[in-house]
C-alpha positions in Angstrom: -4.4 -8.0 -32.5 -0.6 -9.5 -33.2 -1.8 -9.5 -36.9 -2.7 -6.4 -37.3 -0.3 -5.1 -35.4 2.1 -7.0 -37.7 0.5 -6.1 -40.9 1.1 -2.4 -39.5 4.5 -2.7 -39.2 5.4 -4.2 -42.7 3.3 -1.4 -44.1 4.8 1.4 -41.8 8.5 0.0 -43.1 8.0 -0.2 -46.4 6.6 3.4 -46.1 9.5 5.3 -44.6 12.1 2.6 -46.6 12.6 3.9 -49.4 9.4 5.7 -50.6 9.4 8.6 -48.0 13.2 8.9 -47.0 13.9 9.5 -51.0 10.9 11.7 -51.2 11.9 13.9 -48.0 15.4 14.3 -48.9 14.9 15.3 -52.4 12.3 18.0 -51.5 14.6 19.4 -48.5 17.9 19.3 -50.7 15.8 21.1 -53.7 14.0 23.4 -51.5 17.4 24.5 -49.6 19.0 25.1 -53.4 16.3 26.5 -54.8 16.0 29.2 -51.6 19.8 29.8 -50.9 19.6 27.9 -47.4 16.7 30.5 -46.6 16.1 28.2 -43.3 19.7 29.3 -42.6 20.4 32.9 -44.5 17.7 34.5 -42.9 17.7 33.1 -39.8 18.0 36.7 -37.7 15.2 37.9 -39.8 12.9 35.0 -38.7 13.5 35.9 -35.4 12.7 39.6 -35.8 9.5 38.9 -37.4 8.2 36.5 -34.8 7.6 39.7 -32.4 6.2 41.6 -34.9 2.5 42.5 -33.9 -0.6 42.3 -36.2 -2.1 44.9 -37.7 -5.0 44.3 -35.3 -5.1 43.6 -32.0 -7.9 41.3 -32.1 -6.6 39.0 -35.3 -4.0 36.2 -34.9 -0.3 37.5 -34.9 2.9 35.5 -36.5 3.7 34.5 -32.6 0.4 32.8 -31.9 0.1 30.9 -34.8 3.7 29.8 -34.7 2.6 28.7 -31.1 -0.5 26.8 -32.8 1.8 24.5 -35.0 4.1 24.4 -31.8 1.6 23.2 -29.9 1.2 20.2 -31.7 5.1 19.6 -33.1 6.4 20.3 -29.3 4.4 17.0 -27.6 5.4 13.4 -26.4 7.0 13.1 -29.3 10.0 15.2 -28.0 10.2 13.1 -24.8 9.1 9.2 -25.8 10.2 9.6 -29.6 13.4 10.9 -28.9 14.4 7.8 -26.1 12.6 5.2 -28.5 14.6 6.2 -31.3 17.6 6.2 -29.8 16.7 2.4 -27.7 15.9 0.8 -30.9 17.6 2.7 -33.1 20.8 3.7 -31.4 22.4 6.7 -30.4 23.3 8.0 -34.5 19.1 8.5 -34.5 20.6 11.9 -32.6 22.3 13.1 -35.8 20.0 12.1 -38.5 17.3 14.1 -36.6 19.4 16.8 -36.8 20.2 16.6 -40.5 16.2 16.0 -41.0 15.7 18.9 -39.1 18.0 21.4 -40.6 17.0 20.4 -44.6 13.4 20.2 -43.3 13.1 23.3 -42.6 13.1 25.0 -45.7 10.0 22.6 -46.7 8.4 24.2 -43.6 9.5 27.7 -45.1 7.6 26.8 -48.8 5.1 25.0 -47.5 3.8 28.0 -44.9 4.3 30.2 -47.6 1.9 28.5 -50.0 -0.7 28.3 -47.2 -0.5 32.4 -46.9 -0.6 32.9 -50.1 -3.5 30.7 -51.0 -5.5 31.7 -47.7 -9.1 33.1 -47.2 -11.0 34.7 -45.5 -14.7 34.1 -43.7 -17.6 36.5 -43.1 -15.9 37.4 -39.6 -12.6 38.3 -41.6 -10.5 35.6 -39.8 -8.0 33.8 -42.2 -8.0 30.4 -42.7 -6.4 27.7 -45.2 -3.5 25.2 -45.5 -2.6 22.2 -47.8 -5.7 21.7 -49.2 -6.3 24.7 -50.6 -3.3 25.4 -52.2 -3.6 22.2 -53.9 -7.1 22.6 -55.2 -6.4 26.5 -56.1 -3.0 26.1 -57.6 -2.9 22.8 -58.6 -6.6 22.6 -59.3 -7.0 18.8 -57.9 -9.6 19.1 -55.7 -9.5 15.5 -55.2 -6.1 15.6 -54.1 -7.0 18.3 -51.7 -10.1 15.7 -50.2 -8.0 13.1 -50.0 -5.1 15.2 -48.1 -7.9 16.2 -45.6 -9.1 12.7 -45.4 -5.4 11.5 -44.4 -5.2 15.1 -41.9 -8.3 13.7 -39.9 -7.1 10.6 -39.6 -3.8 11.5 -38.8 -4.4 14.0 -36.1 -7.7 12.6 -35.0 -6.5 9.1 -35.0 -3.2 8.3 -35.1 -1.3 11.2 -33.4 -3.7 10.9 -30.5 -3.6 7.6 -29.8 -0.6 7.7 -29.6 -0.6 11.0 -27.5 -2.5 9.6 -25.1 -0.3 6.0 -25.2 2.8 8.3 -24.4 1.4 9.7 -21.2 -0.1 6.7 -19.4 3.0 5.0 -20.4 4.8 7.6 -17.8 2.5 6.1 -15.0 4.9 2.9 -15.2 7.5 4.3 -13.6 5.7 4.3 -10.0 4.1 1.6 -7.3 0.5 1.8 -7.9 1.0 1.4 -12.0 -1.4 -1.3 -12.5 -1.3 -2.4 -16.3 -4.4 -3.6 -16.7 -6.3 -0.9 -14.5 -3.8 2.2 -14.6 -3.9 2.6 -18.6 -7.7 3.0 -18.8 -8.1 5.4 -15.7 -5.6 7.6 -17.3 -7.3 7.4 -20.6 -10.4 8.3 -19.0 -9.2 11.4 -17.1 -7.6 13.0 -20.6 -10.5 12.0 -22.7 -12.9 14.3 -20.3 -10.6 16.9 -20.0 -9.9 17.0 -24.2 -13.4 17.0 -24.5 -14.4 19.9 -22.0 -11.4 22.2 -23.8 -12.4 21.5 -27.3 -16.3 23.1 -26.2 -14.4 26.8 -26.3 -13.3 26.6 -30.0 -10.7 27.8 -31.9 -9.9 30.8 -30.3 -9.8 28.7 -26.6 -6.9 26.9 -28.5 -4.5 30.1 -29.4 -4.6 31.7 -26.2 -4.1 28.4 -24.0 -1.0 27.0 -26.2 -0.1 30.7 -26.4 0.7 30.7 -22.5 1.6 26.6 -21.8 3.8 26.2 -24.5 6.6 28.4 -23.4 6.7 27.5 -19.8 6.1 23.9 -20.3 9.4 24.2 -23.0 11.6 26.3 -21.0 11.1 24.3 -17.7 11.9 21.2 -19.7 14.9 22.5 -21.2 16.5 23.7 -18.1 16.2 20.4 -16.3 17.8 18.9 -18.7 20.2 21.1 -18.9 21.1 20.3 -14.9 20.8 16.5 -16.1 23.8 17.2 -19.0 25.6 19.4 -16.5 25.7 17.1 -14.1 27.5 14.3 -16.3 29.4 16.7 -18.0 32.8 14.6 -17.8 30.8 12.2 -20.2 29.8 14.7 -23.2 33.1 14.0 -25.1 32.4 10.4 -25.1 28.6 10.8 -25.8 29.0 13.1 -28.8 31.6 10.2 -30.0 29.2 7.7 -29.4 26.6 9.9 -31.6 28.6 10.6 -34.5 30.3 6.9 -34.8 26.9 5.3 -34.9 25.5 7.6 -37.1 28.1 6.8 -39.8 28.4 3.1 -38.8 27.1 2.1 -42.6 27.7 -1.2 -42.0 24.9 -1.6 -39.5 22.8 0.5 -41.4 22.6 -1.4 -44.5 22.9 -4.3 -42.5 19.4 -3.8 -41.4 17.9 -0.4 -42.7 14.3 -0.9 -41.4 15.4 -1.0 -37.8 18.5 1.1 -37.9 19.4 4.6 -36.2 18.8 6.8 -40.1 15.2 5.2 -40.2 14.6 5.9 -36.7 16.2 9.6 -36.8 14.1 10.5 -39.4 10.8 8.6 -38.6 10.8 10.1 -35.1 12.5 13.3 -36.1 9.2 13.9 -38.6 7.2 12.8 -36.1 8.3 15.3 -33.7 9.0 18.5 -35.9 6.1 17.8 -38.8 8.1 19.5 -41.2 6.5 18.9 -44.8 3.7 16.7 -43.2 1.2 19.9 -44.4 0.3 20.0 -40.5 1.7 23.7 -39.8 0.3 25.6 -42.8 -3.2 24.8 -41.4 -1.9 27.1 -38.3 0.3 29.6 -40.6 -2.4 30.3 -42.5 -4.1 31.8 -39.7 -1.5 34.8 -39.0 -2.6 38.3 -40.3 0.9 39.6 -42.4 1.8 41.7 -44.7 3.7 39.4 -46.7 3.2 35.3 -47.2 7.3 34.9 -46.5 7.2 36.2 -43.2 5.0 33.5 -42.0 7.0 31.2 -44.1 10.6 32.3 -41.8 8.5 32.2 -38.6 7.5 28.6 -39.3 11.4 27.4 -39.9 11.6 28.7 -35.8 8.9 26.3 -35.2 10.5 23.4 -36.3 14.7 24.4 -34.7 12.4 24.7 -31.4 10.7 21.3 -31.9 14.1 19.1 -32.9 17.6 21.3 -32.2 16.1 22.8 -28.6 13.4 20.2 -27.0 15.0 17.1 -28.9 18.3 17.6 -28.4 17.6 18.2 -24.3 16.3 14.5 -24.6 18.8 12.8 -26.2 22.1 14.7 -24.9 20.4 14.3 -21.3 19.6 10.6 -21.8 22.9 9.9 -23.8 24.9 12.1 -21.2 23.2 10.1 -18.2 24.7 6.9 -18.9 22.2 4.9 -17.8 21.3 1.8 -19.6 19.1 1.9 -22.9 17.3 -1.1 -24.6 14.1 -2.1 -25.6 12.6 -2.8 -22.4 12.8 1.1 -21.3 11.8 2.8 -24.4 10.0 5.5 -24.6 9.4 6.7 -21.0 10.9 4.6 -18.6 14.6 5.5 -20.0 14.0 8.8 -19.7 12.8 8.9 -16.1 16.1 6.7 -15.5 17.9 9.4 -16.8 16.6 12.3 -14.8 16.8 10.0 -11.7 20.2 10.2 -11.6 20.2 13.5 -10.5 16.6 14.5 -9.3 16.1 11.0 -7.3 12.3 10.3 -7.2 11.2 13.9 -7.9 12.8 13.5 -11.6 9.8 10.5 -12.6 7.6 12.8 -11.7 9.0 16.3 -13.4 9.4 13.6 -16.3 5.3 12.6 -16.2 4.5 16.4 -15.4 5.9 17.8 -18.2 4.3 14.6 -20.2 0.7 15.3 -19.1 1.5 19.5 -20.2 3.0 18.0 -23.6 -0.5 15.6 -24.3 -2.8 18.3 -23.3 -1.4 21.1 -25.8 -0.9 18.0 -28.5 -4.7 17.2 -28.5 -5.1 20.4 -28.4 -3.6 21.5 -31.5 -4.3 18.6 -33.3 -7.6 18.7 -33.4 -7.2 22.8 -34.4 -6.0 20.9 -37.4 -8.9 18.8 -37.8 -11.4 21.4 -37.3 -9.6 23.0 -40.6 -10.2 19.8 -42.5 -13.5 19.1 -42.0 -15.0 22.8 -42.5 -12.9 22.0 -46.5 -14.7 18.8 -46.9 -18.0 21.0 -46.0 -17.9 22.8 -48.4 -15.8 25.6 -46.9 -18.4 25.8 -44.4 -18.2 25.1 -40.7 -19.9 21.6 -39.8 -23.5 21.6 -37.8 -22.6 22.1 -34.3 -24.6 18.8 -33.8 -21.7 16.9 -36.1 -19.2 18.8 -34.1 -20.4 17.6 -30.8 -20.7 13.7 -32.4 -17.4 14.5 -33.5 -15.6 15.7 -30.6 -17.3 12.6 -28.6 -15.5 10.4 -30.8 -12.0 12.1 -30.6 -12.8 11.8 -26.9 -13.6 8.1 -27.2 -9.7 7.4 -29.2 -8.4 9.6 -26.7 -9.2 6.8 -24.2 -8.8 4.1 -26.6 -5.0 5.0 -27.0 -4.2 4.5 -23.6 -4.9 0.6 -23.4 -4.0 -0.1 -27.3 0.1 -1.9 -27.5 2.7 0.5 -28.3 3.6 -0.9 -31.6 0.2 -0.5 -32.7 0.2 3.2 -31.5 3.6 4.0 -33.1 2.5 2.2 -36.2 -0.7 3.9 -36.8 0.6 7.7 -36.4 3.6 7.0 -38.7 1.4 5.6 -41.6 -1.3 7.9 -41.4 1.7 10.9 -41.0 2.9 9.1 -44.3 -0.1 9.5 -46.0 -0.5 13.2 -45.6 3.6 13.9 -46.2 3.4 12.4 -49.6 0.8 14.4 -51.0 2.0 17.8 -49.5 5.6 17.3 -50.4 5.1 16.7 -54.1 2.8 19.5 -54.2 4.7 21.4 -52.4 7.7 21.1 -55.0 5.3 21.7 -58.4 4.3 25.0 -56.6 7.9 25.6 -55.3 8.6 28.7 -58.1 5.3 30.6 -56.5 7.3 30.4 -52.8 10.3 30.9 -54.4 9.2 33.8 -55.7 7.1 35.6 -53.0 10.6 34.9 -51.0 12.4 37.4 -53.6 9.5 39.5 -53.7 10.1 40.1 -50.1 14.2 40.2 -50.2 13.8 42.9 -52.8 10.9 44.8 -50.9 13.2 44.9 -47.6 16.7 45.9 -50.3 14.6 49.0 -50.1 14.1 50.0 -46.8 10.4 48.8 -47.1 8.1 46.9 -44.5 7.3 44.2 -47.4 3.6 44.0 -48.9 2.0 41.2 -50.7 0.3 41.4 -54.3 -0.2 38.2 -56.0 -0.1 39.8 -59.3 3.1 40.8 -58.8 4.6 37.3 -59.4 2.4 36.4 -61.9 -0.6 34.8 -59.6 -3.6 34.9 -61.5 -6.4 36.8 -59.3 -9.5 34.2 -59.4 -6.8 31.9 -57.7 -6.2 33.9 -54.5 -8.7 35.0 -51.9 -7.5 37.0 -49.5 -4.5 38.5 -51.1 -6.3 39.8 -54.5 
C-alpha cells in the first residue's frame, strides 16, 4: 500500500506542477479577456436570473440545477480541503484559492454555456448533456468525448467518493469512542446503505433533496463561523497579514513548489469549486432557459458560493482561531479545534454534523454526474436497470471502501482522476470559446433591447445538424 500510495503522489505532483496550473491559468486569464470579466461585469444579472422560474412548472429551473452542481462543489471539500491546505500548505493557500476562484469562474461561465447550447432532449422532453457532447458535436471527437466520460466515472464514482466518505469518518476522531481500526468501517457502512437506498429514487430524488439541504446546511455553516471569526475579532488584522505575506513569500514557493501554499490553494480550491473540471455542465445542462448564457451566469454563483462564501468561513475561522495548525490535525481535527474555542464540546459535533449533511449531498450529486456519463457511453440511452442496480452496488461498496483507505491515498486518487477530466474539458473548452463568446453577446445585445433574450443557434453561425434542442 506505501507504494502505491507513493506512486500516487509522484503522479498527482507532476500533474498539478506544471501541466494543470499553466493549463488553468491560461484558460481563466483568456476566458476573463475574451468575456470582459463577464464572471465580474455581470455579476447583478446572474443574480437576477437565478430566481427566474421555468417556463414549466414541472421542468428543471436555473435554481435547481445550480443547486445540482452545488451539491456536489459545496461538500467536505469546503471543510477538510480548506484546513489541509492551509496545514500543509500554509496560510497563503487562502489567497490563491481566491485568485483560482475569481479567474475560474469565467471557465464555469463558457463551459455551462457550451453544455446549453449543445444539449438534448429525450422522449420525456427533459434536457440533458454536458462535456461530452459538446465535444463530440462541436469538436466531432467522439473519442475524446468517451474518454472524458471514462475519466467523469471514475472521478465522481471513485475518487471524489472515497474521498467523501474518508472526510466524514475522519470527523469521528475527534471523540472518546473513535476506534481506528473499528470506527472507520462502521461509518463506511452506515453511508454506504444510506447512498444506496437514495440513489433507488433517481434523478429527480436528487434535485428536490439538494434543492432543500443545500441552503440550510450552507447558511448554518456560515453563521457559526461567522460567531467563531467574531469572537477573535482582535486577531483579523494579524490573520489577513499572515495570509497575504505567505502567499507572496516566493522564496518558499519556489523553494519547494510541490508542497507549497499556490499548489495547495489551487489543488484544493479546484477540488472544492470544480470550476473547468466539466463536472457542472452535466447539471447546467439540465435547466430549461431561454438563452444558453443565462445558465452560463448562474453557474459563475455556483462557484463564489463554493470558494469566497463556504471556503473563506473555513479558513478565516480557523486562521482567526489561533489555534495551532500542522500536519497532525489536518483536515478535520483543526477545524473542530477551532470551533472549540468558542462552542466547547458542542462545536466537534456542529463540525461532524455539518460533515455528514456535506457527504450525503456530495454522493448525491456525484453520482447525478455519473448517471449522465454512462447513459453517453450507451449510446445516448439509459443503462438496463439491471446494470444500474450492479452499478449502484458498487458505488455503495467504494463508499465503504473510502472510509478505511489512508488519507494520502484518498487525496491522491480524487486529484488525479479530477486531473484527468480538467484537461480534456479546458482545452476544449478554449477551441469552442468563440461559440460562448458569442451566444454571450447574442444575449447582451437581446437584453440592449428591452428583450427577455431567446436562443437560435443559427444566429451565430451554429450549423443546425450540430444542435439538438435549440434547432
Amino acid at each position: 500500500m506505501t507504494g502505491i500510495v507513493n506512486l500516487l503522489d509522484k503522479i498527482d505532483s507532476v500533474m498539478y506542477y506544471p501541466i494543470l496550473i499553466i493549463v488553468m491559468a491560461v484558460a481563466g486569464i483568456y476566458f476573463t479577456v475574451l468575456t470582459k470579466g463577464v464572471q465580474i461585469r455581470l455579476f447583478k444579472e446572474s443574480v437576477r436570473l437565478l430566481m427566474e422560474p421555468p417556463e414549466d412548472a414541472s421542468n428543471v429551473s436555473s435554481l435547481q440545477a445550480m443547486l445540482v452542481s452545488t451539491a456536489s462543489r459545496v461538500g467536505t471539500g469546503n471543510i477538510v480541503g480548506v484546513s489541509t491546505a492551509i496545514c500543509l500548505g500554509g496560510p497563503g493557500a487562502c489567497f490563491w484559492m481566491w485568485l483560482m476562484c475569481i479567474v475560474g469562474a469565467s471557465s464555469a461561465f463558457i463551459e455551462s454555456t457550451l453544455a446549453q447550447i449543445y444539449k438534448r432532449r429525450n422522449s420525456d422532453g427533459e434536457c440533458y448533456g454536458g462535456p461530452a457532447y459538446y465535444i463530440e458535436r462541436a469538436l466531432h471527437a467522439p473519442w475524446l468525448a468517451a474518454l472524458f466520460c471514462i475519466f467523469l466515472i471514475a472521478t465522481y464514482a471513485v475518487g471524489f467518493n472515497l474521498l467523501c466518505s474518508y472526510n466524514l469518518q475522519s470527523t469521528f476522531a475527534a471523540y472518546s469512542f473513535y476506534n481506528p481500526r473499528i470506527t472507520p468501517a462502521i461509518v463506511g457502512a452506515i453511508l454506504a446503505v444510506l447512498t444506496g437506498y437514495c440513489l433507488l429514487g433517481g434523478g429527480k430524488r436528487i434535485v428536490k433533496l439538494t434543492s432543500v439541504i443545500v441552503p440550510v446546511m450552507g447558511v448554518s455553516y456560515v453563521v457559526i463561523s461567522l460567531l467563531v471569526i467574531l469572537a477573535h475579532i482582535r486577531l483579523i488584522p494579524a490573520m489577513f497579514v499572515m495570509i497575504f505575506k505567505d502567499a507572496f513569500d516566493f522564496k518558499a514557493i519556489f523553494g519547494g513548489v510541490a508542497g507549497s501554499c499556490m499548489v495547495y490553494g489551487i489543488k484544493r480550491g479546484l477540488y472544492s469549486n470544480e470550476a473547468g473540471v466539466g463536472s457542472a455542465p452535466n447539471a447546467s445542462a439540465s435547466a430549461r432557459v431561454s438563452h444558453p448564457a443565462k445558465q452560463g451566469l448562474v453557474q459563475t454563483l455556483s462557484v463564489y458560493i463554493d470558494t469566497l462564501l463556504l471556503c473563506t468561513a473555513t479558513a478565516l475561522m480557523c486562521l482567526a482561531s489561533g489555534v495551532e495548525r500542522s500536519e497532525a490535525v489536518s483536515g478535520a481535527p483543526y477545524v473542530q479545534n477551532a470551533i472549540s474555542t468558542v462552542f466547547g464540546k458542542v462545536g466537534p459535533v456542529f463540525i461532524t454534523l455539518a460533515m455528514i449533511l456535506f457527504a450525503f449531498t456530495t454522493l448525491l450529486g456525484n453520482l447525478f454526474y455519473v448517471d449522465n456519463a454512462l447513459i453517453f457511453l450507451n449510446g445516448k440511452k439509459e443503462p438496463s436497470k439491471g446494470f444500474m442496480h450492479v452499478f449502484h452496488l458498487i458505488c455503495a461498496i467504494i463508499v465503504f471502501l473510502g472510509a478505511v483507505i489512508p488519507m494520502n491515498a484518498a487525496w491522491a486518487m480524487a486529484d488525479i482522476t479530477m486531473g484527468g477530466m480538467t484537461l480534456i474539458n479546458l482545452p476544449a473548452c478554449m477551441l469552442l470559446g468563440k461559440v460562448a463568446i458569442d451566444t454571450l453577446k447574442d444575449y447582451e445585445e437581446q437584453k440592449s433591447q428591452g428583450k427577455n433574450p431567446v436562443f437560435k443557434g443559427t444566429d451565430i453561425g451554429i450549423e443546425v445538424h450540430e444542435l439538438d434542442y435549440w434547432k
